[in-house]
C-alpha positions in Angstrom: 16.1 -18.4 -9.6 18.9 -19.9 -11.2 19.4 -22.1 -14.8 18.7 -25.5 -13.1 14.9 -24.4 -12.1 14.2 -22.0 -15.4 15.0 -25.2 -17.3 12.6 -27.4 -15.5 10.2 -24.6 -15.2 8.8 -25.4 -19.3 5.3 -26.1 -20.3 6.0 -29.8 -20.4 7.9 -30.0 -16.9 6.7 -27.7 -14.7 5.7 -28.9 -11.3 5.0 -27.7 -7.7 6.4 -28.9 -4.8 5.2 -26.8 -1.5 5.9 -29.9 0.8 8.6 -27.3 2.6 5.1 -24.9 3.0 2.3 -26.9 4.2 0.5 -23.3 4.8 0.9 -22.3 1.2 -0.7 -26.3 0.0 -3.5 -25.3 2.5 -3.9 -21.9 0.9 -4.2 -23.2 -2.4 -6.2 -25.9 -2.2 -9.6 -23.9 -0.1 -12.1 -23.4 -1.8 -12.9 -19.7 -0.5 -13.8 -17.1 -2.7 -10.8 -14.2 -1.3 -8.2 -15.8 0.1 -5.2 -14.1 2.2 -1.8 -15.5 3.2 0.6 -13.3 5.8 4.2 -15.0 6.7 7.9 -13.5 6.9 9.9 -12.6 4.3 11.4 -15.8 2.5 8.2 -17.7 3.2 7.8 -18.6 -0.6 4.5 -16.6 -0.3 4.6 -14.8 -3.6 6.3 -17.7 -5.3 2.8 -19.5 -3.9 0.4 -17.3 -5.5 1.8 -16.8 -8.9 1.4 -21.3 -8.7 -2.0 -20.6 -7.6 -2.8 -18.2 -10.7 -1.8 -20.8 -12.9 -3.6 -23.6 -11.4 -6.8 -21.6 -11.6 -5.9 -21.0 -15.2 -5.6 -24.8 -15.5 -8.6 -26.0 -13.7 -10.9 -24.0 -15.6 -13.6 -26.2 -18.5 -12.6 -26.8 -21.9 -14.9 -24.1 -23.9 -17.6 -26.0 -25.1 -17.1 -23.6 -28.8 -13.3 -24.6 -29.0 -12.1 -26.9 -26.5 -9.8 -24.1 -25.2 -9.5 -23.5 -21.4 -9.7 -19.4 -21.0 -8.8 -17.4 -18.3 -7.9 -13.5 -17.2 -6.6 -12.6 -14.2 -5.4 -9.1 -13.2 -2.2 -9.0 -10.9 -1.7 -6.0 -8.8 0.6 -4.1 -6.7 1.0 -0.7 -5.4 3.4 0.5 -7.4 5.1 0.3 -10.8 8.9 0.0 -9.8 7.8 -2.6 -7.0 5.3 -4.3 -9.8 8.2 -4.5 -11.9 11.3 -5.6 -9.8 9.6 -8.0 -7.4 5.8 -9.1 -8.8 7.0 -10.0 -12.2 10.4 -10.9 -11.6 8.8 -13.7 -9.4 6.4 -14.4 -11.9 8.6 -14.9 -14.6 11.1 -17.0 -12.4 7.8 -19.1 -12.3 6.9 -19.0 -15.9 9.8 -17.6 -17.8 9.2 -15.8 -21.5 11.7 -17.8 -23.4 9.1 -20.8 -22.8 5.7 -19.5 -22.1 6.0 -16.6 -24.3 6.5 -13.0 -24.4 5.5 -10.2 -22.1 4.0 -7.0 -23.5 5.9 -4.5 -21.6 3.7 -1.5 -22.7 0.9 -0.8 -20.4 -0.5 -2.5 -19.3 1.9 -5.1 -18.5 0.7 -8.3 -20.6 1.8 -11.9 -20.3 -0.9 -13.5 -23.1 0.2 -17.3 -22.3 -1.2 -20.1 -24.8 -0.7 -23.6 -24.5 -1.9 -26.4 -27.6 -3.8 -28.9 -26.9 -1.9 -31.8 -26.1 -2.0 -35.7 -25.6 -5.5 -35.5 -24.5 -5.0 -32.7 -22.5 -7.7 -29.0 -23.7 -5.7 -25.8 -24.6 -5.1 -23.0 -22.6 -5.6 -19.4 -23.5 -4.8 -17.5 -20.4 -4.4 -13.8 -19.8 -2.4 -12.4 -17.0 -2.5 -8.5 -16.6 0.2 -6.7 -14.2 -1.5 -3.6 -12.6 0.3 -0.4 -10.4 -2.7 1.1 -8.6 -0.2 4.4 -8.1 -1.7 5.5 -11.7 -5.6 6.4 -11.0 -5.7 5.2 -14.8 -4.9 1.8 -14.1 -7.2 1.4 -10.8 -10.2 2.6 -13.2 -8.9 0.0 -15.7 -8.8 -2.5 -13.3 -12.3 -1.7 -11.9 -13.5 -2.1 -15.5 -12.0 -5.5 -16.5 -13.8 -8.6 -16.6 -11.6 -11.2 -14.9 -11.1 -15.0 -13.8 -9.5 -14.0 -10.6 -7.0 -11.3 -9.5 -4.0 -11.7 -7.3 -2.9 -8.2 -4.7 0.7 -8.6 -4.5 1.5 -7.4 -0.6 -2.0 -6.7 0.3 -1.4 -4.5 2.9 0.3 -1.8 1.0 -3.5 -1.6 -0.6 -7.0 -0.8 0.9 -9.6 -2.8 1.3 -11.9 -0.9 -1.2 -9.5 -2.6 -3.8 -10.6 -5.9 -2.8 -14.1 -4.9 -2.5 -14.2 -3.3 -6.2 -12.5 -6.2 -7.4 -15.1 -9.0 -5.7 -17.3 -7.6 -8.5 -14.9 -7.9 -11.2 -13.7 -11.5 -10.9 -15.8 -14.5 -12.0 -17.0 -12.7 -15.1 -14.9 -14.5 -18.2 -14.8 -16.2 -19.7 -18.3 -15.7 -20.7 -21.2 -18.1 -20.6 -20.6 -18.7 -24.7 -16.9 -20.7 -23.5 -18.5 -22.5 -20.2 -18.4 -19.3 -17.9 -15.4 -19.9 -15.0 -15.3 -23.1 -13.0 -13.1 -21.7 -10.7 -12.1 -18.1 -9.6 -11.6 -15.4 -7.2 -9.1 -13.3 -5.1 -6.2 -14.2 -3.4 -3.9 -12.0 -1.4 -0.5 -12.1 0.3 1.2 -10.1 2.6 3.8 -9.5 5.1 2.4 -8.5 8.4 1.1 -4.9 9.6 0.2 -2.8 12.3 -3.0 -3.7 14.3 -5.5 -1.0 13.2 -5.2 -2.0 9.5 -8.2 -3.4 7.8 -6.0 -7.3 7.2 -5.8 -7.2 10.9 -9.2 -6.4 11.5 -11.1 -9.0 8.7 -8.1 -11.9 9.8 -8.2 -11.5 13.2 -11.8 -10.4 14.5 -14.2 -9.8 12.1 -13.9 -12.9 9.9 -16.1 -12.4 7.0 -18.7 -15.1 6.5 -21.1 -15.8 3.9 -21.6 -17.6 0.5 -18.6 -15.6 -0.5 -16.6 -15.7 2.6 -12.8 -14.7 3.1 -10.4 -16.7 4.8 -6.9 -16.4 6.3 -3.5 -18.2 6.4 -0.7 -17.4 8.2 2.5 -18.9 8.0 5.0 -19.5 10.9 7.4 -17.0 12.2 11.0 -17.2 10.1 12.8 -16.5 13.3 12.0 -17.1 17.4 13.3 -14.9 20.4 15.2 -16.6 22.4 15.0 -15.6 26.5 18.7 -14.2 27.4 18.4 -17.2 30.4 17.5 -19.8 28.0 20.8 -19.0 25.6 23.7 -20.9 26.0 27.1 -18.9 27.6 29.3 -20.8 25.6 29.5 -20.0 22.1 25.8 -19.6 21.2 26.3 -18.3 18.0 28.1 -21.7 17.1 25.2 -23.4 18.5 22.7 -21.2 15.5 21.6 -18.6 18.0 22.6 -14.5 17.0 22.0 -11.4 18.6 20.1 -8.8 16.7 18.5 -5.1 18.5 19.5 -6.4 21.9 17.5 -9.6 21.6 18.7 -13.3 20.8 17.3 -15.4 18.1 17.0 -18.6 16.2 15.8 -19.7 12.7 12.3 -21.7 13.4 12.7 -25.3 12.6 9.1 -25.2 11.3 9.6 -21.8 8.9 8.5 -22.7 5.5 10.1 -22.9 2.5 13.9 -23.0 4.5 15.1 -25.6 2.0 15.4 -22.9 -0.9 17.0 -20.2 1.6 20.6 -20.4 1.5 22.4 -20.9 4.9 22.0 -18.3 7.1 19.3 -16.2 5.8 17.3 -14.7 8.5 20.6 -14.3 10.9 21.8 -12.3 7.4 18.6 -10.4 7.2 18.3 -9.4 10.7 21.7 -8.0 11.3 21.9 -4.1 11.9 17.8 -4.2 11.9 15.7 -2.0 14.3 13.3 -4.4 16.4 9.7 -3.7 14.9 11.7 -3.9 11.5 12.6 -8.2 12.6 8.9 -8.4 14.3 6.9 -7.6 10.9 9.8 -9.0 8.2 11.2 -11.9 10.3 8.9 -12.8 12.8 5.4 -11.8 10.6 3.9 -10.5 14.0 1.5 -7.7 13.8 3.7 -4.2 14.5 4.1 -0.5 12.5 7.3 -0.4 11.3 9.2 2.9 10.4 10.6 2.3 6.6 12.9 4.8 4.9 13.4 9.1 6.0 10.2 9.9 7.5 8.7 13.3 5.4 8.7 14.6 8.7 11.8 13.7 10.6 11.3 16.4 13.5 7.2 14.7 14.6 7.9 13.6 18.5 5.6 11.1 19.3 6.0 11.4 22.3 6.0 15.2 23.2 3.5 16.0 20.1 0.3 13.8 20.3 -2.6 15.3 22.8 -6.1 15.1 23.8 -7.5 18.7 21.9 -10.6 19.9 21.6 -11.3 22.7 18.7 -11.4 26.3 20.3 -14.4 28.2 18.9 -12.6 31.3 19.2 -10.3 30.6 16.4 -11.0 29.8 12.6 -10.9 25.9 11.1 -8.3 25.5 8.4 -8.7 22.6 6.7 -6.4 21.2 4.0 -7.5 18.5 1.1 -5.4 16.7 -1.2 -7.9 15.4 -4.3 -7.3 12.5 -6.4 -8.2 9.0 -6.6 -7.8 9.1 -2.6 -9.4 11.9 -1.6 -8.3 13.0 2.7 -8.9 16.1 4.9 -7.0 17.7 7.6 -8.5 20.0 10.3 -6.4 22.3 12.6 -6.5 25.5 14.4 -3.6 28.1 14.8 -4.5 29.1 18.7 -3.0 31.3 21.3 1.1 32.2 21.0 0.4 30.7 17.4 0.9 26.5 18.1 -1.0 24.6 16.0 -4.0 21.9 16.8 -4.6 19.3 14.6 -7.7 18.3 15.2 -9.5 15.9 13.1 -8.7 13.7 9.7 -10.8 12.4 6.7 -9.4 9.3 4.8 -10.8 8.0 2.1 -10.6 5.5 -1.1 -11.9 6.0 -4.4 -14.9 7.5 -3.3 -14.6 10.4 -6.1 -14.9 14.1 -5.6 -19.2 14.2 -5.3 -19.3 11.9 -2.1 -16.2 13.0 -1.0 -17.7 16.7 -0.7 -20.7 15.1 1.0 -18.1 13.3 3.6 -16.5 16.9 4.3 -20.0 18.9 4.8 -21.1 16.2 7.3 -17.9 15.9 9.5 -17.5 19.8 9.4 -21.0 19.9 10.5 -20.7 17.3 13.3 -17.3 18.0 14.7 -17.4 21.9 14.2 -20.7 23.4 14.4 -21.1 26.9 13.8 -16.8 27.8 12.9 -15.5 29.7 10.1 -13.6 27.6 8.0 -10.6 28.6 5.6 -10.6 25.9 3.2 -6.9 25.0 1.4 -6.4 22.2 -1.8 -3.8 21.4 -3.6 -3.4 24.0 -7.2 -4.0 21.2 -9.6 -7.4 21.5 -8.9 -8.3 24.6 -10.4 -7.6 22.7 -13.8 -10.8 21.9 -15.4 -12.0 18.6 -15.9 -12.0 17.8 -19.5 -15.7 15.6 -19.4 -17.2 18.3 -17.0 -15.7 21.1 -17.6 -15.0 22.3 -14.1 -12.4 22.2 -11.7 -12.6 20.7 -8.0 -12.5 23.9 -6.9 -15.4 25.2 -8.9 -17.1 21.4 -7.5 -16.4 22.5 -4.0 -17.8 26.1 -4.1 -20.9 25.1 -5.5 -21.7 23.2 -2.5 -21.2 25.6 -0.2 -17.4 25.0 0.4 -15.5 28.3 -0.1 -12.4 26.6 -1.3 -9.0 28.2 -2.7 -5.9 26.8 -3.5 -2.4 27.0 -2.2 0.1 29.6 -3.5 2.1 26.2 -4.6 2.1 22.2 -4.3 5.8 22.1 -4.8 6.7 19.5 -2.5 9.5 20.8 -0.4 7.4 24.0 0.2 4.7 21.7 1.8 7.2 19.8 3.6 8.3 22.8 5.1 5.5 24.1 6.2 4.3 21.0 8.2 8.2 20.8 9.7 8.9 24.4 10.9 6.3 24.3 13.4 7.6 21.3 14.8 10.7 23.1 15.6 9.5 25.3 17.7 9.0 25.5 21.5 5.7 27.5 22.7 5.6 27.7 26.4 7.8 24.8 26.9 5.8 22.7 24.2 6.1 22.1 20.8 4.8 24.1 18.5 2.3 21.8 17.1 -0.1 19.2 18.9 -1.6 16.5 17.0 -4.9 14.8 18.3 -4.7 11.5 19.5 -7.6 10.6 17.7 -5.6 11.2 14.4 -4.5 7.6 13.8 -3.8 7.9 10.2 -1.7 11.2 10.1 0.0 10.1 13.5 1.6 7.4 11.1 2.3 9.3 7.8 3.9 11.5 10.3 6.0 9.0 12.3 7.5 7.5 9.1 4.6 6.2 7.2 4.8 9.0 5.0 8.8 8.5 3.8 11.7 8.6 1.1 12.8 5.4 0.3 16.9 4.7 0.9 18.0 3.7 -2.4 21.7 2.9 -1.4 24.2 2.8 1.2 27.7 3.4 1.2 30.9 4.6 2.6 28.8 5.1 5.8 26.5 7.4 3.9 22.6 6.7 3.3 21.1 8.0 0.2 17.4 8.4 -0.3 14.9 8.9 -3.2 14.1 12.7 -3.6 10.4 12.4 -3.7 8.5 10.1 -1.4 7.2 7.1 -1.5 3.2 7.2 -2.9 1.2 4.7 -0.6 -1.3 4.5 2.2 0.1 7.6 4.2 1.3 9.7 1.4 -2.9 11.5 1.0 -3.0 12.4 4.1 0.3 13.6 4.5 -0.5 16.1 1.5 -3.7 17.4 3.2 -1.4 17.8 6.1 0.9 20.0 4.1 -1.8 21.9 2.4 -3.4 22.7 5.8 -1.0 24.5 7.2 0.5 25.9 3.9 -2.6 27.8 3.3 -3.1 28.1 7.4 0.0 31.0 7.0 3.1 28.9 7.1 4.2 30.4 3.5 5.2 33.3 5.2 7.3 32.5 7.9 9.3 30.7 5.1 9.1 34.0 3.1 10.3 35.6 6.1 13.2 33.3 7.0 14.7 32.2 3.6 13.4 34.5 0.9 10.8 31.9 -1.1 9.3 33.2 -4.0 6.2 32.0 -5.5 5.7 32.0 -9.3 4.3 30.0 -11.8 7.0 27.3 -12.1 5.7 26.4 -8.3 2.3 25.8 -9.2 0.7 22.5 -11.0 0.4 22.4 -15.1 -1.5 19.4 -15.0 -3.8 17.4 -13.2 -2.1 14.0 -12.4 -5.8 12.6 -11.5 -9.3 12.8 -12.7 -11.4 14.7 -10.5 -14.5 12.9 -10.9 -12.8 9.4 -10.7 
């Protein structure tokens, strides 16, 4: 945002004008109790909902004890580097600190804003606290809090169990003592997703209904496609049409928010993109979209994903990853030595007692009678500090003979998912996953990816660890699957690796019993 708008944006001249986003004034203005808003990038969705937060804030009753209008909100994304470089940087453009006070940068992320009363108008006292559910401590934390409302910042990097836990979270302060809230809530904004996701699902066919209902916005597309017959042969691109992955385009006269883009901005955006990249970001269409390096670069769609059905012959390995998102991974290593993955567990804050109860009942269902060789990740033989036992220990003593991995180093576990990939079994590849794997099919087709950090001199440059989000847990049971399934030593055998202590986990980076 530049000077012009900080300037205006002060307590005594702030306004909002969303006459450029009818969809955003439509959001704002319902009365349901979670609302959710999906449109392309430069939609002035974000910008809308950090409005809406302080609207809330301003529509709540004077406390009867002081005449002070109080508020909380939590505002939440999925990560701390994208909480910090997009949620509040958009929040302070909105309400910057040199007027409505400081931020507290420790964590959590504070922005304690208090307004006098003034000409007539009640105080404020309002509490805005920035949460990154990729720390298990701050999800608990935000579980715990009693809020006004709560805003998910790109709601589908999130799921829905968030939402759920936080329905019984908001509406709680301020307390019955100040006039309890007269107005609160969830909203959500998004770009769009793939059609399986749980957005999709409650937006789109399952509308949730009720005293408590949800309710849906989208905005229009940024961008339409253009039929090659229906573009001009002289000089389109003079006439505002461009040509982006081998289809044409033009900037929708109805997009929102087009009078704070600068010229040019989705023909600028688009350029050098892949087409499900412009479907999701320009054209807020339902699509997956491949982000980043895939983790597993060598997974062929199209050559690797089968109808299997386990083999009783051959032992179940199964590989967990543990945390605040506990997921499972079930394969076979069958004739010639290919690999079937054959089933998948994914699963949200659940903790480590019902998550065990989830594992006994699908191994029971879906393999009746196998031997299993269970595999986690290290850092769970650390012991719980409260119950002084480890997730191992947990595991065992319901019936789960569970051991760890000889390491959770990262590029170990990559490896060991990769190599059989690469090879070629009877004129297939050397690993098969089941179609019915939805969730791993997608970690493994780029869900589960480094993110490129920089481009240059024709080079791209990505992070060195991945990208922690929806795909990332079930990627790691992946990797611990077939890490503990035997892979280890054809990477002992080919390169050399040698296991020690600086390859296994210190430290638990979770709580257990979460």
């Amino acid at each position: 945002m530049d000077q012009e708008k900080k300037i205006l944006n002060t307590p005594s001249t702030l306004k909002f004008d969303f006459s450029g986003a009818p969809t955003i004034a439509n959001f704002m203005t319902d009365k349901a109790f979670i609302r959710g808003v999906m449109g392309p990038v430069g939609s002035g969705k974000s910008y809308g909902c950090c409005a809406e937060i302080f609207r809330m804030a301003l529509a709540q009753k004077p406390s009867p004890r002081d005449g002070i209008k109080y508020s909380r909100f939590a505002i939440v994304r999925n990560t701390h580097p994208m909480l910090r470089t997009t949620t509040l940087k958009t929040w302070l453009e909105l309400l910057p600190e040199h007027y409505w006070g400081n931020v507290k940068y420790s964590p959590p992320i504070t922005h304690h804003i208090k307004l006098p009363a003034s000409d007539g108008a009640a105080g404020v006292d309002m509490e805005v606290i920035f949460l990154a559910l990729d720390d298990p401590k701050d999800t608990r934390k935000l579980l715990s809090l009693e809020l006004t409302g709560a805003w998910i910042n790109e709601a589908r990097e999130l799921p829905v169990q968030i939402i759920e836990g936080l329905s019984h979270r908001v509406g709680r302060y301020p307390t019955q003592s100040d006039g309890g809230p007269s107005q609160y809530g969830i909203i959500l904004d998004t770009n769009s997703m793939d059609d399986d996701h749980w957005y999709y699902r409650y937006a789109e066919k399952e509308k949730p209904r009720g005293k408590f209902t949800w309710k849906f916005f989208r905005q229009p597309p940024g961008i339409l496609e253009i039929p090659h017959s229906q573009v001009p042969e002289d000089m389109p691109e003079a006439q505002g049409y461009y040509f982006a992955a081998g289809r044409w385009f033009k900037t929708n006269s109805k997009a929102e928010n087009l009078k704070n883009l600068p010229d040019g901005y989705y023909e600028q955006l688009t350029a050098g993109k892949q087409l499900d990249w412009i479907k999701c970001y320009a054209q807020a269409d339902y699509t997956f979209v491949k982000e980043g390096k895939s983790v597993w670069h060598e997974f062929e769609p199209e050559s690797m994903i089968a109808e299997l059905e386990p083999d009783p012959k051959y032992p179940v390995n199964v590989g967990i990853d543990f945390g605040l998102t506990p997921a499972a991974v079930f394969c076979q290593k069958v004739k010639d030595g290919r690999w079937h993955i054959l089933h998948e567990i994914v699963t949200f804050d659940i903790g480590l007692n019902r998550f065990v109860s989830i594992l006994k009942s699908e191994m029971e269902m879906y393999f009746p009678g196998y031997k299993f060789n269970v595999w986690g990740d290290p850092a769970g033989n650390q012991r719980d500090q409260i119950y002084e036992t480890t997730a191992f220990q947990h595991l065992n003593a319901n019936g789960i003979l569970a051991r760890p991995t000889i390491t959770n180093e990262f590029k170990t576990r990559r490896e060991a998912g990769a190599i059989p990939m690469t090879r070629l079994i009877n004129k297939r590849p050397g690993l098969l996953v089941n179609k019915s794997c939805k969730q791993l099919i997608k970690a493994l087709n780029g869900g589960y990816h480094f993110q490129r950090v920089m481009k240059g001199s024709g080079t791209e440059v990505y992070k060195d660890s991945p990208v922690k989000n929806n795909h990332s847990h079930i990627g790691d049971a992946f990797g611990y699957a077939l890490l503990g399934g035997g892979e280890h030593t054809t990477m002992v055998r080919r390169a050399g690796v040698k296991f020690g202590p600086q390859n296994t986990a210190k430290v638990l980076d979770f709580d257990v019993f979460s």
